[in-house]
Biopython code that builds the backbone (N, CA, C, O; Angstrom):
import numpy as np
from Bio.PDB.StructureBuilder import StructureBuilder

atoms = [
    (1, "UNK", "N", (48.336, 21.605, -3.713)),
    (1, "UNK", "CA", (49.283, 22.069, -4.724)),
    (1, "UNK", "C", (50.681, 22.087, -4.132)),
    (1, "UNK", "O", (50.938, 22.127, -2.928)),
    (2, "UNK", "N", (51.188, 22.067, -4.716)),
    (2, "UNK", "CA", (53.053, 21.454, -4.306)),
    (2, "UNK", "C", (53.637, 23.144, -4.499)),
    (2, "UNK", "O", (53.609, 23.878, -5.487)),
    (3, "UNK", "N", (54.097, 23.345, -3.267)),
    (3, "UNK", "CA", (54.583, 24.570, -3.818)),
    (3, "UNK", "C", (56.346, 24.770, -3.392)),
    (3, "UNK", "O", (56.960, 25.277, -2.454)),
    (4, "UNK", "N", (56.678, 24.109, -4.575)),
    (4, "UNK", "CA", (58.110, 24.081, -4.378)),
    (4, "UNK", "C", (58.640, 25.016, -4.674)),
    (4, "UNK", "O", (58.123, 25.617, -5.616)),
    (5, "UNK", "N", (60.017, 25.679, -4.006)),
    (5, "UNK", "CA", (60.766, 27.127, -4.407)),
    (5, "UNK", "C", (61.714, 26.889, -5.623)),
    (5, "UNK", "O", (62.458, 27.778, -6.035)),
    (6, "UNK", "N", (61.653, 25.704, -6.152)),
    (6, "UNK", "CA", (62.319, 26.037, -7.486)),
    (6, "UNK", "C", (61.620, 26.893, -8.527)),
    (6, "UNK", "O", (62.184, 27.641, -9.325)),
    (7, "UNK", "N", (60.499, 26.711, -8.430)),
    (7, "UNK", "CA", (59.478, 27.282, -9.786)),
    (7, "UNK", "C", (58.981, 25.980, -11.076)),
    (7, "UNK", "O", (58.241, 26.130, -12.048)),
    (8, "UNK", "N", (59.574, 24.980, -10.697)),
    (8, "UNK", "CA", (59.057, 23.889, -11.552)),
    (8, "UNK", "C", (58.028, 23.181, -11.113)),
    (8, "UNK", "O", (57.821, 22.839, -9.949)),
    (9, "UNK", "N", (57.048, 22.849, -12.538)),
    (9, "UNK", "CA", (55.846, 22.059, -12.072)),
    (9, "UNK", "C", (55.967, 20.736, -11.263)),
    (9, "UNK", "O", (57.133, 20.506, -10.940)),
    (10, "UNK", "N", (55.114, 19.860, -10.876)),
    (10, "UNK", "CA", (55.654, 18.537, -10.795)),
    (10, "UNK", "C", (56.048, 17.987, -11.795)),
    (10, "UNK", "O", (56.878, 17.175, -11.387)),
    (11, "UNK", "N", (55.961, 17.893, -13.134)),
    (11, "UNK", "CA", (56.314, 17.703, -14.576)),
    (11, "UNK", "C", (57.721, 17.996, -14.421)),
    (11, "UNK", "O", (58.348, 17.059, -14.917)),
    (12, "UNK", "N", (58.682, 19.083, -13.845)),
    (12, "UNK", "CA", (59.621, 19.313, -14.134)),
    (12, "UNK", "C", (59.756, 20.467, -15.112)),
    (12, "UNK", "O", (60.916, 20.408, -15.519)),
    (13, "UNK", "N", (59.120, 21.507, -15.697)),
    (13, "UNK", "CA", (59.239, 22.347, -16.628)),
    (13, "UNK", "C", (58.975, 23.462, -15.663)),
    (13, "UNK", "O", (58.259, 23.387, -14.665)),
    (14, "UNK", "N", (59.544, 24.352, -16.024)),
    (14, "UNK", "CA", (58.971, 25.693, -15.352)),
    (14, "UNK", "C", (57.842, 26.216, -16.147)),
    (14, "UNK", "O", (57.632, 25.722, -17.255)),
    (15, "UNK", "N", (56.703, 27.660, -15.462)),
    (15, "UNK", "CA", (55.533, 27.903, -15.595)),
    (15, "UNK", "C", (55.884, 28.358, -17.315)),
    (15, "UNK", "O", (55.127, 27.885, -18.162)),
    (16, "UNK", "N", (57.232, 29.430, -17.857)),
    (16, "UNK", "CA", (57.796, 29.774, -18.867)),
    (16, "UNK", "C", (58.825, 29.168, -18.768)),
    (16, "UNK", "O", (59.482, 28.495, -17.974)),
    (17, "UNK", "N", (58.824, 29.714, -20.167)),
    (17, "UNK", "CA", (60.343, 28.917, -20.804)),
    (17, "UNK", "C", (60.758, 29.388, -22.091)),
    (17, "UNK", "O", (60.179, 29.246, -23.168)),
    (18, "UNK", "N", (62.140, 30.129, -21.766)),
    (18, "UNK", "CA", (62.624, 30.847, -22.964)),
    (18, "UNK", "C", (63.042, 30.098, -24.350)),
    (18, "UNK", "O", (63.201, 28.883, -24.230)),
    (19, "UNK", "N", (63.204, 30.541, -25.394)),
    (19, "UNK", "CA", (62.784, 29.900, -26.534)),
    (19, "UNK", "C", (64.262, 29.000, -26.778)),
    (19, "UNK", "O", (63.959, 28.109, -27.571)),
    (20, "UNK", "N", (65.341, 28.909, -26.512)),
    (20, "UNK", "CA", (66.789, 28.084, -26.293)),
    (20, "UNK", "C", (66.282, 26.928, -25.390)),
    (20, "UNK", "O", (66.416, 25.818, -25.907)),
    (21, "UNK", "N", (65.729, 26.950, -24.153)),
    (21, "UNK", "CA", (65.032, 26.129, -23.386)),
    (21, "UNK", "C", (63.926, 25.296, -23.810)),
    (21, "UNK", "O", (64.080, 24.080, -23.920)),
    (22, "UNK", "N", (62.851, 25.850, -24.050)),
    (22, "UNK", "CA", (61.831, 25.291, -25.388)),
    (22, "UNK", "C", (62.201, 24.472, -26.655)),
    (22, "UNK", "O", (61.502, 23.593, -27.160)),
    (23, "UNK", "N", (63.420, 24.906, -27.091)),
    (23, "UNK", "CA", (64.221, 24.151, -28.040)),
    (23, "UNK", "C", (64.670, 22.914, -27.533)),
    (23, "UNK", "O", (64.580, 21.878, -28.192)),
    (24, "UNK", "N", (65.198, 22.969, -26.281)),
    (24, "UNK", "CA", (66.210, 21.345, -26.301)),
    (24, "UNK", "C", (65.048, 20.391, -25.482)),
    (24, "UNK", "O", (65.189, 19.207, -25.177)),
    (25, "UNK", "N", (63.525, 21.501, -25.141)),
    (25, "UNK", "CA", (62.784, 20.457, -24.665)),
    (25, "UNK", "C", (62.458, 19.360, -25.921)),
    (25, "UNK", "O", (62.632, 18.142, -25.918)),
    (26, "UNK", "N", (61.966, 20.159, -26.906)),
    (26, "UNK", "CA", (61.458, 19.463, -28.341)),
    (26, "UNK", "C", (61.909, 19.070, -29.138)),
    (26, "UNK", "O", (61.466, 18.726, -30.234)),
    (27, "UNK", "N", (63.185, 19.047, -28.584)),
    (27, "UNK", "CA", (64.958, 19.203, -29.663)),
    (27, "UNK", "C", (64.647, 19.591, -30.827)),
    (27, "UNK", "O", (64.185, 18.939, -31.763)),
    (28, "UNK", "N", (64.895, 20.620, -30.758)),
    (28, "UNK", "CA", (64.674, 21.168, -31.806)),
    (28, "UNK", "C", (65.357, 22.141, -31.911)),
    (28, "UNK", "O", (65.617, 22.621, -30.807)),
    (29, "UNK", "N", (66.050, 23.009, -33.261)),
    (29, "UNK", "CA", (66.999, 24.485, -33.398)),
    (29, "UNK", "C", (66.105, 25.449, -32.467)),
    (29, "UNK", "O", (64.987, 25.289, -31.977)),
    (30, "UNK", "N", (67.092, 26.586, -32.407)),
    (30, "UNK", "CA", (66.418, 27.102, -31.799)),
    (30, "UNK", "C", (65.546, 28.470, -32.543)),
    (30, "UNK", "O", (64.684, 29.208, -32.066)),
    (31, "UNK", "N", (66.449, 28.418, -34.468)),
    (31, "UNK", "CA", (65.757, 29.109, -35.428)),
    (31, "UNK", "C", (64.328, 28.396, -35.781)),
    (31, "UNK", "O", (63.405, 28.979, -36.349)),
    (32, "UNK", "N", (64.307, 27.250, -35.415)),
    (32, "UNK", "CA", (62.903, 26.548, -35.637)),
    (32, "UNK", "C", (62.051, 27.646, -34.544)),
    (32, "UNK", "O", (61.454, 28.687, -34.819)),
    (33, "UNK", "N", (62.203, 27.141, -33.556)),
    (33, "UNK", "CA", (61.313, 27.655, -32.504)),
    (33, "UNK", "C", (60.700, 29.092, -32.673)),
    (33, "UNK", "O", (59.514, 29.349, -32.468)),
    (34, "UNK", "N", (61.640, 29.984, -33.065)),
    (34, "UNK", "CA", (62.049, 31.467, -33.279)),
    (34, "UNK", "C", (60.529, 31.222, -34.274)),
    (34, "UNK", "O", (59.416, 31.471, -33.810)),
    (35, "UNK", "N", (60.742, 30.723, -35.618)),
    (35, "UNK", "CA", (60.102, 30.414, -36.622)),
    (35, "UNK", "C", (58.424, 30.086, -36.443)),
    (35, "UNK", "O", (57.492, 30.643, -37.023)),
    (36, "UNK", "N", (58.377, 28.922, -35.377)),
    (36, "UNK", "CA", (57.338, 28.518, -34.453)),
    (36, "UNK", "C", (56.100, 29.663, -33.785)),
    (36, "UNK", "O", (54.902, 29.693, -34.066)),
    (37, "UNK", "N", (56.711, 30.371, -33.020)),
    (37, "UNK", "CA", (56.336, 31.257, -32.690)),
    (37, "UNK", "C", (56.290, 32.574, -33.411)),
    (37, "UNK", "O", (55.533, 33.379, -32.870)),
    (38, "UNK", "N", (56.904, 33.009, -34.496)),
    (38, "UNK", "CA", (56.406, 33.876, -35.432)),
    (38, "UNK", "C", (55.369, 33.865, -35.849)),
    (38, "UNK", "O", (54.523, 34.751, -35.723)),
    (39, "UNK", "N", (55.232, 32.431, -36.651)),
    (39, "UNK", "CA", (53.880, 32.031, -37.593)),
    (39, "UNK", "C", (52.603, 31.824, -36.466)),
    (39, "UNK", "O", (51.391, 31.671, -36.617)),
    (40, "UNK", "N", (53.409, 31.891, -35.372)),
    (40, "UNK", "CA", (51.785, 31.499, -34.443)),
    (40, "UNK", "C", (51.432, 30.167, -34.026)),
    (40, "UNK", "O", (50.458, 29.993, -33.294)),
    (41, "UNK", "N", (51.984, 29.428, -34.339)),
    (41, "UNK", "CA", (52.197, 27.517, -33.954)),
    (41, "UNK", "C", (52.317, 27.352, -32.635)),
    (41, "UNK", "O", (51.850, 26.492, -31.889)),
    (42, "UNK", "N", (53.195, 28.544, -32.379)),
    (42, "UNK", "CA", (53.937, 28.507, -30.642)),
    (42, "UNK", "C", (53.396, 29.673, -30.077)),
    (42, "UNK", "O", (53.711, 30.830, -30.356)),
    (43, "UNK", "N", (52.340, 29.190, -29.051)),
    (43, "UNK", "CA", (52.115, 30.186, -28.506)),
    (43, "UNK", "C", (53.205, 30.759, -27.321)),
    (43, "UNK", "O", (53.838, 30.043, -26.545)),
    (44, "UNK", "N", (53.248, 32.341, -27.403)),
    (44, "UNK", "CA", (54.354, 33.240, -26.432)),
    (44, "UNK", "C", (53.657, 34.315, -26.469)),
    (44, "UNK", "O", (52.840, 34.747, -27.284)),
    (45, "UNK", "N", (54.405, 35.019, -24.698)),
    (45, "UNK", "CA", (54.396, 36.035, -24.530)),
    (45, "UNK", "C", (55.599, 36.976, -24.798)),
    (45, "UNK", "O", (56.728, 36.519, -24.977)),
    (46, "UNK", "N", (55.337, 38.251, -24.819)),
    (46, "UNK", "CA", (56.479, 39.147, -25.259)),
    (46, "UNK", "C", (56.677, 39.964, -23.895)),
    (46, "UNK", "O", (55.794, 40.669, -23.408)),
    (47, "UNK", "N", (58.146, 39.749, -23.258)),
    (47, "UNK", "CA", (58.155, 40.626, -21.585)),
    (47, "UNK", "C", (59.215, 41.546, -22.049)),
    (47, "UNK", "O", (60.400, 41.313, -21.810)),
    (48, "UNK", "N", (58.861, 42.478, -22.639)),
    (48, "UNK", "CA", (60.197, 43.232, -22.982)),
    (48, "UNK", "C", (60.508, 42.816, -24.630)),
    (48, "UNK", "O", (59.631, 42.712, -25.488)),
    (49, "UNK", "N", (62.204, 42.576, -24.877)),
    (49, "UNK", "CA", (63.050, 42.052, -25.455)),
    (49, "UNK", "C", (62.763, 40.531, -25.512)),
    (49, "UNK", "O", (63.048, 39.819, -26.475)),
    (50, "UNK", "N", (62.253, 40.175, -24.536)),
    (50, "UNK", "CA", (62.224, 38.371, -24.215)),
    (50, "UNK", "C", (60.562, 37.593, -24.462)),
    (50, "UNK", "O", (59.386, 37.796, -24.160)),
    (51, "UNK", "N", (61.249, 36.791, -25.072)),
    (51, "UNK", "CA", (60.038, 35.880, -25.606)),
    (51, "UNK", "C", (60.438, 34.315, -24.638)),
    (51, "UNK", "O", (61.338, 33.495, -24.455)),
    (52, "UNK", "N", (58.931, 34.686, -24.205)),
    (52, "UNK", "CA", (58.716, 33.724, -23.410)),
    (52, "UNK", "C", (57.305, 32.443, -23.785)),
    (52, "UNK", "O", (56.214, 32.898, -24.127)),
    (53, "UNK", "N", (57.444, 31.324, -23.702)),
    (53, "UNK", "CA", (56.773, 30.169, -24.074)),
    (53, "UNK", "C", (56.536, 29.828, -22.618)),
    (53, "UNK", "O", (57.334, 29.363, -21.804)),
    (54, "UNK", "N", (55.105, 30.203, -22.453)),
    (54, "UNK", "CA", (54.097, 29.099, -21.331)),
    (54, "UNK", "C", (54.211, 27.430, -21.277)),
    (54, "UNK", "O", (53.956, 26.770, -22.285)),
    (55, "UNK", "N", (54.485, 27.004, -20.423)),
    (55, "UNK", "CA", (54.518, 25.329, -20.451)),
    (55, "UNK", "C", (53.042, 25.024, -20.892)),
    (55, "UNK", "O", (53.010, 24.289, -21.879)),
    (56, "UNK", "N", (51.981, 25.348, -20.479)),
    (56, "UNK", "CA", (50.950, 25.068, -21.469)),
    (56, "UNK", "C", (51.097, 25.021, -22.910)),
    (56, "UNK", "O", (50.668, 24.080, -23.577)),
    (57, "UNK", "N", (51.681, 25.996, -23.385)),
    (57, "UNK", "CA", (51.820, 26.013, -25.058)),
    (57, "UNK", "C", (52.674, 25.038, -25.568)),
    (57, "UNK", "O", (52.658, 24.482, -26.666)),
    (58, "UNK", "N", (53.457, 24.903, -24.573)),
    (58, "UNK", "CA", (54.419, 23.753, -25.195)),
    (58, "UNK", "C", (53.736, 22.456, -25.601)),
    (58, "UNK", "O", (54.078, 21.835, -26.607)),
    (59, "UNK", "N", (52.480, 21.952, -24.553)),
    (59, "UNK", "CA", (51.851, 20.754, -24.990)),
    (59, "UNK", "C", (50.671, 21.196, -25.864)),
    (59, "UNK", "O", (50.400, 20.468, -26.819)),
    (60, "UNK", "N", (49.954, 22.270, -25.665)),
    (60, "UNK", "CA", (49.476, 22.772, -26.801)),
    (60, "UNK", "C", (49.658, 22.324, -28.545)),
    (60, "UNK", "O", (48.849, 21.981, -29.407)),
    (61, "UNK", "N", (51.432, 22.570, -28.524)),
    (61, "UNK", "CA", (51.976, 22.327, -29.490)),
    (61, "UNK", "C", (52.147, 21.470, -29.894)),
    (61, "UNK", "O", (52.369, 21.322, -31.095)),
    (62, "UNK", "N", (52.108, 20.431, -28.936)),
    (62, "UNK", "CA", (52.668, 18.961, -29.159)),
    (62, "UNK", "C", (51.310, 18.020, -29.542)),
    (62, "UNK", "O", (51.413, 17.010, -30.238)),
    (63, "UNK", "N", (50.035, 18.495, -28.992)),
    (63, "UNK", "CA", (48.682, 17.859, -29.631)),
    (63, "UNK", "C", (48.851, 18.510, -30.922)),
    (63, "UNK", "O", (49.403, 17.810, -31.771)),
    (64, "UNK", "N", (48.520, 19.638, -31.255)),
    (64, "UNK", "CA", (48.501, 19.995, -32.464)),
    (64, "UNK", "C", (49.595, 19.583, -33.475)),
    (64, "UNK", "O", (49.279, 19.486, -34.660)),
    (65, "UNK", "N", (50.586, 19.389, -33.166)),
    (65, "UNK", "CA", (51.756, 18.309, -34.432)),
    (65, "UNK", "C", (51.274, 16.776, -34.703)),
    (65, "UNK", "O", (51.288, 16.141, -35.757)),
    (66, "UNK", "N", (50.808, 16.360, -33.289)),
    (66, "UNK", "CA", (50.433, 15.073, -33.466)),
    (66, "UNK", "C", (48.909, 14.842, -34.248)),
    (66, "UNK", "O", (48.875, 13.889, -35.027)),
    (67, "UNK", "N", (47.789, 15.565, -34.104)),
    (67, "UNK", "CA", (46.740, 16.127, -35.470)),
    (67, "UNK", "C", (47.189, 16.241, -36.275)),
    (67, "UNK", "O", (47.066, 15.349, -37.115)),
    (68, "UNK", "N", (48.020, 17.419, -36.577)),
    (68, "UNK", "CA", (48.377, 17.957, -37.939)),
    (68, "UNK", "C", (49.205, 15.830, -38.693)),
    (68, "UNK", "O", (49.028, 15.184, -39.726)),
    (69, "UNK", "N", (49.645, 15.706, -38.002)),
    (69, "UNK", "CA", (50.497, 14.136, -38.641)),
    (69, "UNK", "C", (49.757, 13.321, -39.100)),
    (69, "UNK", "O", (49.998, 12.631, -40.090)),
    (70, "UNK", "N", (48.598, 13.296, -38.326)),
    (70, "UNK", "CA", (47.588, 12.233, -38.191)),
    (70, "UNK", "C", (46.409, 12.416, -39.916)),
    (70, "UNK", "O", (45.753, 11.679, -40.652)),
    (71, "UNK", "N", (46.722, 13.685, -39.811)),
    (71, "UNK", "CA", (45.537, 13.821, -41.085)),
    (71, "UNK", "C", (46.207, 13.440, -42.451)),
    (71, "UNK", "O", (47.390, 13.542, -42.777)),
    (72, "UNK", "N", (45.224, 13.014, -43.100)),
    (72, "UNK", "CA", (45.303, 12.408, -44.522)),
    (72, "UNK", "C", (46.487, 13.020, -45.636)),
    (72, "UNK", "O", (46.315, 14.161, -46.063)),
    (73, "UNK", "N", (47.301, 12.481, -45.942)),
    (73, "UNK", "CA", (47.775, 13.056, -46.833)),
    (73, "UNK", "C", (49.256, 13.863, -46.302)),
    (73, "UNK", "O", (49.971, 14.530, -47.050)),
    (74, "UNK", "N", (49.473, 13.652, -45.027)),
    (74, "UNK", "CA", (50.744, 14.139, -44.307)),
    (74, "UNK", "C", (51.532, 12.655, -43.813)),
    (74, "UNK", "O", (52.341, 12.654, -42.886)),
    (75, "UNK", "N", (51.337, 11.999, -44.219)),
    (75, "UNK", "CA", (52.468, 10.442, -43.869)),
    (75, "UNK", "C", (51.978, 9.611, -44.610)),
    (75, "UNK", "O", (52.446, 8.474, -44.658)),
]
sb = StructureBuilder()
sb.init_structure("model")
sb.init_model(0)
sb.init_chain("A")
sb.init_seg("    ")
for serial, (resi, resn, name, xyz) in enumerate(atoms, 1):
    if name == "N":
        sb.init_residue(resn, " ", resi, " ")
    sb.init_atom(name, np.array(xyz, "f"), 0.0, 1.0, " ", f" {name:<3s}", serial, name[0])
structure = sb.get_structure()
């Protein structure tokens, strides 16, 4: 395991990632994201005041958009 002192994976993302950060990964607003993670789409943790998005969830998210596209009746 690579254990570099930045805190980024080999991927380049860190382990979290605040929801402004999460945004320009997916480009996306950052009221989307906000939105995302309300409804439960985006999985986060809550540390306080701060909402934080696991780099897991981020690709999480990104299979599940690419399903959700794929099924009948959405393109």
């Amino acid at each position: 395991m690579n254990s570099d002192r930045s805190g980024l994976a080999p991927n380049g993302l860190p382990l979290v990632l605040r929801v402004p950060d999460v945004a320009k990964v997916l480009c996306l607003g950052t009221g989307k994201v906000y939105e995302l993670v309300r409804c439960g789409r985006l999985r986060s943790i809550k540390v306080g005041k701060k909402i934080l998005v696991p780099r897991a969830a981020i690709f999480e998210f990104l299979g599940m958009a690419e399903e959700t596209a794929l099924e009948p009746g959405n393109g």
